[in-house]
C-alpha positions in Angstrom: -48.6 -24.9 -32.4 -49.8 -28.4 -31.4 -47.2 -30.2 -29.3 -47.9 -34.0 -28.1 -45.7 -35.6 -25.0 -43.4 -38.7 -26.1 -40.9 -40.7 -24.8 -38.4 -43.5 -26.3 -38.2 -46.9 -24.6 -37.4 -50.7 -25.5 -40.3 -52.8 -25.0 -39.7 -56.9 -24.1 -41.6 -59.8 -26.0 -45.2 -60.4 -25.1 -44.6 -62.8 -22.9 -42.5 -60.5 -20.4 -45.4 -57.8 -21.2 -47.5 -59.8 -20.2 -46.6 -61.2 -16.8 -45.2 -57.5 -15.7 -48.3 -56.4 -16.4 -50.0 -58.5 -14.2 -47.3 -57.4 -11.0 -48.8 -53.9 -12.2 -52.5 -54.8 -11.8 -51.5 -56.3 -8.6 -50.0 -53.6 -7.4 -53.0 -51.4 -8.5 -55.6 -54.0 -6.9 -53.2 -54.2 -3.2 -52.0 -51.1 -2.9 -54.0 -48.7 -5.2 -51.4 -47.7 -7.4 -52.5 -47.8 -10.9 -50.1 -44.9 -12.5 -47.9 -47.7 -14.1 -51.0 -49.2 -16.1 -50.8 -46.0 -18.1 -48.0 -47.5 -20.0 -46.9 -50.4 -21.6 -44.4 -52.4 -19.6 -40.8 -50.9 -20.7 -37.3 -49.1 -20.3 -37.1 -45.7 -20.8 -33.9 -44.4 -22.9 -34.9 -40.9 -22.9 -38.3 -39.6 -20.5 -40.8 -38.1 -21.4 -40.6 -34.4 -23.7 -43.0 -32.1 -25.5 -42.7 -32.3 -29.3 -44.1 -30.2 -32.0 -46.6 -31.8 -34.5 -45.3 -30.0 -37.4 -42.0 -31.8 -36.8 -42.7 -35.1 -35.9 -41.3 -36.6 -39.2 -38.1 -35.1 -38.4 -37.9 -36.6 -35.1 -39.2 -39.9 -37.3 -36.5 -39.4 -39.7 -33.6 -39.0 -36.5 -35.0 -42.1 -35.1 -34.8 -44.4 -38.6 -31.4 -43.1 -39.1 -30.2 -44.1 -36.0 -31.8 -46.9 -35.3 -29.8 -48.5 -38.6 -26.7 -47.9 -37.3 -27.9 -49.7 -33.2 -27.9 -53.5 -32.8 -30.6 -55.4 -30.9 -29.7 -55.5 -27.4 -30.5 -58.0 -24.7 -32.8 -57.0 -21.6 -31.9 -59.0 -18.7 -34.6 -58.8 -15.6 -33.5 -59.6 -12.3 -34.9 -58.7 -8.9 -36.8 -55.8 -7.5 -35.6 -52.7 -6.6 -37.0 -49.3 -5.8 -36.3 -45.4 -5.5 -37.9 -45.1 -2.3 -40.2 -43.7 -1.1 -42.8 -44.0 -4.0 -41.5 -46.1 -6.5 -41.3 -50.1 -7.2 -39.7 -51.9 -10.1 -38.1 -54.6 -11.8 -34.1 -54.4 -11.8 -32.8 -54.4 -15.5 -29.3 -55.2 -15.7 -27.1 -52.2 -16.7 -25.5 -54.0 -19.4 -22.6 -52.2 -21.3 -24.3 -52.9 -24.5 -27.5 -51.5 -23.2 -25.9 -48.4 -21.4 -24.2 -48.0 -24.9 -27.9 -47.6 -26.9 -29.0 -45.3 -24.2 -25.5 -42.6 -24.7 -25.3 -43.4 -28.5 -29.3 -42.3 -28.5 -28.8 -38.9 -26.3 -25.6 -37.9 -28.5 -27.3 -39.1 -32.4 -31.3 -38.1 -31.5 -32.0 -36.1 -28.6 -28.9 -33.2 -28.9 -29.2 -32.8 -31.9 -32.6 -32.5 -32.4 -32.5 -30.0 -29.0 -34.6 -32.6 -26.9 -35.2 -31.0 -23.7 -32.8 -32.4 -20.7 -35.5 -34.3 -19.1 -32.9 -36.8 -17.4 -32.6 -36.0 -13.7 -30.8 -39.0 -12.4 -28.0 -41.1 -14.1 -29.5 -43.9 -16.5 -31.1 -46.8 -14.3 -32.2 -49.2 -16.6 -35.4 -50.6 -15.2 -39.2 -51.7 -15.8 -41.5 -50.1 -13.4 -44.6 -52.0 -11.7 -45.4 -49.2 -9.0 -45.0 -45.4 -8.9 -46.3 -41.5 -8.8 -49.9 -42.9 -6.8 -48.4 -45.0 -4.7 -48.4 -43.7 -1.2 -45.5 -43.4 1.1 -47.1 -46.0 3.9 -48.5 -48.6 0.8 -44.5 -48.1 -0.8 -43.4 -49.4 2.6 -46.2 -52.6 2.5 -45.5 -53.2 -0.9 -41.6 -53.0 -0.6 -41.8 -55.4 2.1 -43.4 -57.8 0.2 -41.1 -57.0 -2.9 -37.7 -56.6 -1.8 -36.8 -60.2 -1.1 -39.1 -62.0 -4.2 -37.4 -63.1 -7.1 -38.0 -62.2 -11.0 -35.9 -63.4 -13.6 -36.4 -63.2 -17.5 -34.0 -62.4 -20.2 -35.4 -61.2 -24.2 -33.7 -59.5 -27.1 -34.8 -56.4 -28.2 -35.0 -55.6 -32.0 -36.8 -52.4 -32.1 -36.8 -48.8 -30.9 -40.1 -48.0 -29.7 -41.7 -44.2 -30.2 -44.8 -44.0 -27.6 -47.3 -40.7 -27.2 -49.7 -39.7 -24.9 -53.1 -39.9 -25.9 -54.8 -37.7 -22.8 -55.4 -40.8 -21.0 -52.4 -43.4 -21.5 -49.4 -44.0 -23.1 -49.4 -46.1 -26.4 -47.2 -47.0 -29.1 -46.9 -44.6 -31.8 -43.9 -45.8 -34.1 -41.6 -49.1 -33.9 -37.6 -48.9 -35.5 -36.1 -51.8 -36.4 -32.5 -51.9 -34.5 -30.4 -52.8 -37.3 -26.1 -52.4 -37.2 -25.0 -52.3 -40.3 -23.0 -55.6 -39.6 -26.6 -57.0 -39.4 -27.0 -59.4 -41.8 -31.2 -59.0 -41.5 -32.7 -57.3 -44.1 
């Protein structure tokens, strides 16, 4: 049986992509930590889980269904924050709307589906620039340097994003439209 590793996230506009991107190659360039180029700037709503080939249309289907009944929710970036001592990110406001998606997805798509419990920590909404590789000494240089800037950007998000692991990096594997049914959007 063929399984592949995926994970569910909400990706921000290009423009966002983009410039967190760039605090990720800097990060990689100063303090040699390129783990979070593997993937696609982002906000994980449920980590990373093994998942059988044979039934990826059924975790397909789960996602569709539920992402007609979820509205587009707002991402608001503010800050830096960390989990010391080895990882750096971008603070994502813990909005209820957005803490919402992220319990209405666990209790529609990952129980019953039997996702394995991958979640360690409580939900921390948040879009990481530095982690894994990054040493304990260049997490303290790089904190320094981080802790006090500032970062602000706010986008809608209107899709649900699937991503796999290809062997060498995360990439996008299916997008679902977020789509209440009080959303007059076709």
């Amino acid at each position: 049986m063929n399984r592949r590793h995926y994970f569910i996230a909400l990706l921000p506009n290009p423009d966002i992509q983009a410039e967190v991107t760039r605090l990720k190659q800097y990060c990689c360039d100063r303090y040699q930590s390129q783990a979070a180029l593997r993937s696609p700037p982002h906000v994980t709503l449920y980590p990373p889980f093994w998942w059988p080939d044979e039934s990826v249309e059924e975790l397909e289907g789960a996602l569709e269904t539920f992402s007609c009944q979820a509205a587009p929710v707002e991402l608001i970036l503010d800050g830096f924050a960390a989990f010391a001592p080895r990882v750096i990110y971008i603070h994502v406001a813990s909005t209820p709307a957005l803490k919402t998606l992220q319990a209405q997805l666990v209790k529609a798509v990952a129980k019953p589906l039997n996702l394995p419990p991958t979640q360690r920590h409580p939900f921390t909404p948040h879009m990481t620039i530095a982690f894994r590789d990054l040493t304990k000494e260049n997490f303290h240089h790089a904190w320094a340097e981080f802790r006090d800037q500032s970062f602000a950007a706010r986008c809608w998000v209107s899709h649900l994003t699937l991503l796999v692991h290809n062997g060498q990096r995360w990439q996008i594997y299916r997008e679902f439209l977020l789509r209440s049914p009080a959303d007059p959007t076709p």
